[in-house]
N, C-alpha and C positions, 0 to 999 in steps of 0.2 A: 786503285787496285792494290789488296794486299802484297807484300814481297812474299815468295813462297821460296825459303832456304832451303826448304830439302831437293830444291831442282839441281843445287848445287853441291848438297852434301848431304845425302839422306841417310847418315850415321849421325849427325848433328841433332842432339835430344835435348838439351837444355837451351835457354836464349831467353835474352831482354828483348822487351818490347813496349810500346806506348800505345796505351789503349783510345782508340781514336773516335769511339762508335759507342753507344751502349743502346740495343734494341730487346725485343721480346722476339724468340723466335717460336711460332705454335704454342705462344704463353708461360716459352720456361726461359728467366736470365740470357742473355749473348751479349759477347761483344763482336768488337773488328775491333783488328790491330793496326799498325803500319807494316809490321811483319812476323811471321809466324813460320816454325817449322811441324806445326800438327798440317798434317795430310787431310785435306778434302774430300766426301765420298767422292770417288768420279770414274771414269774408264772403268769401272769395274772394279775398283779395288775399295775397299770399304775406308769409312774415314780411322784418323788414329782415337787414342784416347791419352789420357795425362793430367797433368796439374796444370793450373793457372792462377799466380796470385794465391796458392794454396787451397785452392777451389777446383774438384773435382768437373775436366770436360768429360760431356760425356757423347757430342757427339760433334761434326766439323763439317758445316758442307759450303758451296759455292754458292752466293746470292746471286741470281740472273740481272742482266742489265749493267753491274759495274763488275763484277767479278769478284767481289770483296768477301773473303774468309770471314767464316761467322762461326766463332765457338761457343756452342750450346753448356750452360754452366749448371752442373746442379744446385747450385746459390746464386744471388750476387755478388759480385770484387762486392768490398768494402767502400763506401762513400767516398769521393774523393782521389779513387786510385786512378793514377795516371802512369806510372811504369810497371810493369810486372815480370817476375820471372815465369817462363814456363819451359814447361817438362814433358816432353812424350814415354808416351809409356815403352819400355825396349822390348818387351818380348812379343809385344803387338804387334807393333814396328817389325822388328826382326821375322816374325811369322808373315806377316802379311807380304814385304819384301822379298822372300823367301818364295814364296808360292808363285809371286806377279814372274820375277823373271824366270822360275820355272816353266812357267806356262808360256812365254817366249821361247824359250829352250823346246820342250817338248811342240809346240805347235809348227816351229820350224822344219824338226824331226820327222813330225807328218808329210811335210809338203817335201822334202827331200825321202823320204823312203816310198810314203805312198801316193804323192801326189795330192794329197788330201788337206782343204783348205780347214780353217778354224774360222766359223761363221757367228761363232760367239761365246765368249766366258765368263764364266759365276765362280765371282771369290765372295766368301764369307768367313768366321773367325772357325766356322766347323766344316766348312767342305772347299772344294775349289775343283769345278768343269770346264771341259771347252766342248763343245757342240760341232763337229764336223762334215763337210757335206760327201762323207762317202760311207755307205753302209752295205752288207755288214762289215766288222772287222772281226779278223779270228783271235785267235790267242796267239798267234805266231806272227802276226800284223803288230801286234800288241809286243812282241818282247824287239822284235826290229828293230821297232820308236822308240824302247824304251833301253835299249844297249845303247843306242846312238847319242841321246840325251846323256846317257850316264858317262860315256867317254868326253862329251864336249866338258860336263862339272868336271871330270877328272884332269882334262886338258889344263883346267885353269884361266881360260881364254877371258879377256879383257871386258867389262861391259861399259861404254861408252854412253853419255846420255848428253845429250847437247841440243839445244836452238839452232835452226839450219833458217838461211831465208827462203824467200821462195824459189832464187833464181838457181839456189842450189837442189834443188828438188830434183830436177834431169837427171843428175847424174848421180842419182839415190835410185839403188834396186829395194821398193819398200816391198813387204811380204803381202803388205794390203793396201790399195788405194787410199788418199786422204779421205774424210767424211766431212773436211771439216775445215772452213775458213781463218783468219787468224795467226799467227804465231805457231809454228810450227817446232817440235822438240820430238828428237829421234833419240831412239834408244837401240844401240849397233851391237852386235857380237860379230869381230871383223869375220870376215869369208864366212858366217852361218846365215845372219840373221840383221835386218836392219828391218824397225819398224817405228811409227810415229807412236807416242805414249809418253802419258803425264804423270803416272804413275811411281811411286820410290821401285829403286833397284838397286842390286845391290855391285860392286865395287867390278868384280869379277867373276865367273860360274863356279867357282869351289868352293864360292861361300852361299850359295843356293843348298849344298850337301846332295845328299841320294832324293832320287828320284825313283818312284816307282808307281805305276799305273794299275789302279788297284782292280777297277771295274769299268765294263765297256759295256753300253745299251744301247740297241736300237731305236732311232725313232722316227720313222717314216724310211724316209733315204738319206736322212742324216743319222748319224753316232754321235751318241753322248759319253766321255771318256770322263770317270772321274779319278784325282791324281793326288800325291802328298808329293811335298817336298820338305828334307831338312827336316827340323824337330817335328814334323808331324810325321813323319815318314819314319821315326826314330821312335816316334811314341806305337806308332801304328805297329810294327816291328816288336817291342817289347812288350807287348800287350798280345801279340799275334804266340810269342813264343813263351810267353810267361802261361797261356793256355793249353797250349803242345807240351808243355812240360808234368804243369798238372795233369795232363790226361794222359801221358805215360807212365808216370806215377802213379796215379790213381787206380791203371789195372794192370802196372808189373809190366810194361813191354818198354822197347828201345823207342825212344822220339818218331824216330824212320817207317818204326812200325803200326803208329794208330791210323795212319789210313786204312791197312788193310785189317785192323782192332774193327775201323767202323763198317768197314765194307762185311765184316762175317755176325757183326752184332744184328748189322740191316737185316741182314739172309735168316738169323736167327727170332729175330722181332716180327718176320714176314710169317716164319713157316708156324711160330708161335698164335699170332693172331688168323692162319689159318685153321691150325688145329682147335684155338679157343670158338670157331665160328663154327667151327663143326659139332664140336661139343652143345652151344649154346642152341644149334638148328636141333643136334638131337634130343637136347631137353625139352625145347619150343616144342618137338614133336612129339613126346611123351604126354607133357602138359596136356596139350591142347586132346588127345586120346581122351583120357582123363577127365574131361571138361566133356565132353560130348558124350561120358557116359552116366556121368549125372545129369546131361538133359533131362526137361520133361514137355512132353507133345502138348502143343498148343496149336487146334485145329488139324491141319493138316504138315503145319513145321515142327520142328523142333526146337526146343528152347535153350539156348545155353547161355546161362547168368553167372558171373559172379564178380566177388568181391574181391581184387589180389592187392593187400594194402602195401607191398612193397615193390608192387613191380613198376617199370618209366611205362611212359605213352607209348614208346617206340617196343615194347613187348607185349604189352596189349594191342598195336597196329598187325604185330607176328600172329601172334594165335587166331585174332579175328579171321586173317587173311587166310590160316589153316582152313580156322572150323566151316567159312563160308564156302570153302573149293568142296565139299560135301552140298547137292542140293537141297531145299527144301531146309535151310537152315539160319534161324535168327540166331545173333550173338549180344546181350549184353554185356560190358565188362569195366571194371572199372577198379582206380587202383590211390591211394590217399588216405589218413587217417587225421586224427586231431592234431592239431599243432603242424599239419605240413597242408599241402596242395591238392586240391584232387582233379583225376583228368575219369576220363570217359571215353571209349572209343565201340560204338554200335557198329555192327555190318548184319548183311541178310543176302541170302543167295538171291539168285537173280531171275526164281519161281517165286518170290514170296512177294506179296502185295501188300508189304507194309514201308509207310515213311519212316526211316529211321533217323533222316536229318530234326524232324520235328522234335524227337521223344531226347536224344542229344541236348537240343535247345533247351525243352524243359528240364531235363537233370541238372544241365550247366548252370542257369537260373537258381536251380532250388542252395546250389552250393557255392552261390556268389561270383558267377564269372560267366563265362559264353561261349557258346557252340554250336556248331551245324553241320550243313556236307550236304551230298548228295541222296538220294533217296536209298539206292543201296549201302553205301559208305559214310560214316559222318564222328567226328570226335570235339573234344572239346575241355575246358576244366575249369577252375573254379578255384578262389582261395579257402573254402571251411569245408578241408580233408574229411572233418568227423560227419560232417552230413553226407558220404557217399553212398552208405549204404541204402538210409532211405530215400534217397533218390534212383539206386540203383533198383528199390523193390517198389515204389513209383512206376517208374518205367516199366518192371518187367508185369505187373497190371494193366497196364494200359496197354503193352503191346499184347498180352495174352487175351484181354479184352476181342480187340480189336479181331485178333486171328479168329478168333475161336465164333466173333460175330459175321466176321467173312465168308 
């Protein structure tokens, strides 16, 4: 079994070592060492990254069976190599340490403010959750936990990480049952928090930094809490107000005031696209006037065709829907020119005995694409815009045909 240094000092980034192993892991370069301080994926916490031998690792996990560290190499060492130096990466390191005992901190804080266990957590190099089994939580559930973590970093309280035997277990208050047979390694923050984890941490809670609990989701009866800590909470911060500042800049008001900038812009955007709907209802309903009075009678309906080459589908579904609330009335319509798209939307009131899904199908056809619907209702379109029209005077043939033969 590899020696793991960082159990004993997981600021230790550099170190010699003898490479004892040389396998293929999933077909990329690995060794095993005799001892190593790059971190293993495990408990949750993701593996490190670094040098070796001058040779970028690029990832670090635990072989099943003997326990032997296996670092994944974007090369091979060079032939021959028997000792090496290696290097972890510090800010990886540092971040990911950072976050592990965070999430000790704040999962404690749970179970002391709200009784609330941590049933499980996800660290990665872009987020870090713990999943809790009490839902919901409010926002004021949320700053409790999150005052109480921020006083214990402030405190500066000690964080202990040690091998305990079994027989010492008794008289360990752990925050979770063991899961897990073997060698046992706690990781203590006296009077908060004592839990088993293999995980790096870091020396004491001041060097964790701020803590802050960005977002809280529900998911069933459990809550999902996701959190920074330390440089990411530093970054999250200056990106949060480097934002607030542009946007009071940008339209002249104090920091304090673009809340209520965005709350009167919403109100203004709302009353805005109200007015534009009313506007666009009363054009719809001019149009559509318009249209029904260049109909011409075919049989006993009326006919209204035409060709609107700049209007969407969704304004030809509007006027349809107008001219058919009149009985006794067919609608062709249709909207595309050369070099764009063409759509098609028929309707018929609901005295007229005509298919209009059929006469849709063939326009769409004629102008290279597909359509249909229901016998009253039916749209559809086509990539060759330029052919609309004669597919729209196609159609309006064969439906006047058909009327005028009924």
């Amino acid at each position: 079994m590899t020696e793991r240094l960082h159990y004993d000092d997981p600021f230790l980034l550099r170190f010699s070592a003898r490479v004892v192993e040389r396998v293929q892991w999933e077909d990329r370069p690995a060794v095993v060492l005799d001892r190593t301080a790059f971190y293993a994926t495990g408990g949750g916490q993701p593996h490190d990254t670094g040098i070796l031998g001058g040779v970028d690792v690029v990832e670090v996990v635990e072989r099943e069976g003997d326990g032997a560290v296996v670092h994944v190499l974007a090369a091979p060492l060079p032939p021959g190599t028997v000792e090496v130096e290696g290097e972890v990466d510090r800010a990886r390191r540092l971040d990911l340490t950072q976050q592990h005992t965070g999430q000790h901190i704040i999962s404690a804080a749970f179970v002391e403010v709200l009784g609330a266990n941590t049933v499980s957590f996800h660290l990665s190099a872009d987020y870090a959750t713990i999943d809790l089994d009490r839902a919901p939580l409010s926002a004021e559930d949320l700053a409790r936990v999150e005052d109480l973590a921020n006083e214990v970093v402030l405190e500066n309280r000690p964080v202990i990480s040690r091998f305990v035997n079994r027989d010492e277990l008794p008289s360990l208050t752990l925050r979770k049952p063991l899961t897990h047979a073997g060698p046992v390694r706690i990781v203590e923050i006296p009077g908060f928090d004592c839990s088993a984890c293999g995980g790096t941490h870091v020396r004491a809670t001041g060097e964790v930094g701020l803590i802050k609990l960005i977002r809280s989701e529900r998911r069933g009866a459990e809550s999902r809490v996701e959190f920074l800590c330390g440089g990411r909470a530093l970054a999250d911060y200056r990106a949060k107000n480097a934002l607030l500042l542009d946007l009071a800049r940008e339209f002249t008001v104090g920091h304090w005031e673009v809340g209520d900038l965005v709350h009167r812009l919403d109100d203004e955007l709302k009353e805005a696209r109200r007015e534009l709907r009313a506007a666009r209802d009363a054009l719809l309903d001019a149009e559509a006037a318009m249209l029904r009075a260049r109909g011409m009678p075919a049989g006993d309906a009326l006919m209204v065709h035409a060709h609107l080459p700049d209007h969407t589908p969704d304004d030809l579904k509007h006027l349809a829907q107008r001219l058919v609330a009149e009985p006794g009335t067919v609608v062709l319509l249709g909207s595309g020119q050369a070099g764009q798209k063409g759509a098609f939307v028929f309707a018929r009131g609901a005295d007229v005995g005509l298919h209009v899904g059929n006469l849709v199908r063939q326009a769409c056809e004629a102008i290279g694409g597909r359509g249909g619907g229901r016998p009253e209702f039916a749209q559809g379109g086509g990539t060759r815009g330029e052919g609309v029209a004669g597919a729209l005077q196609a159609a309006l043939e064969t439906a006047a045909q058909e009327l005028q033969s009924g």
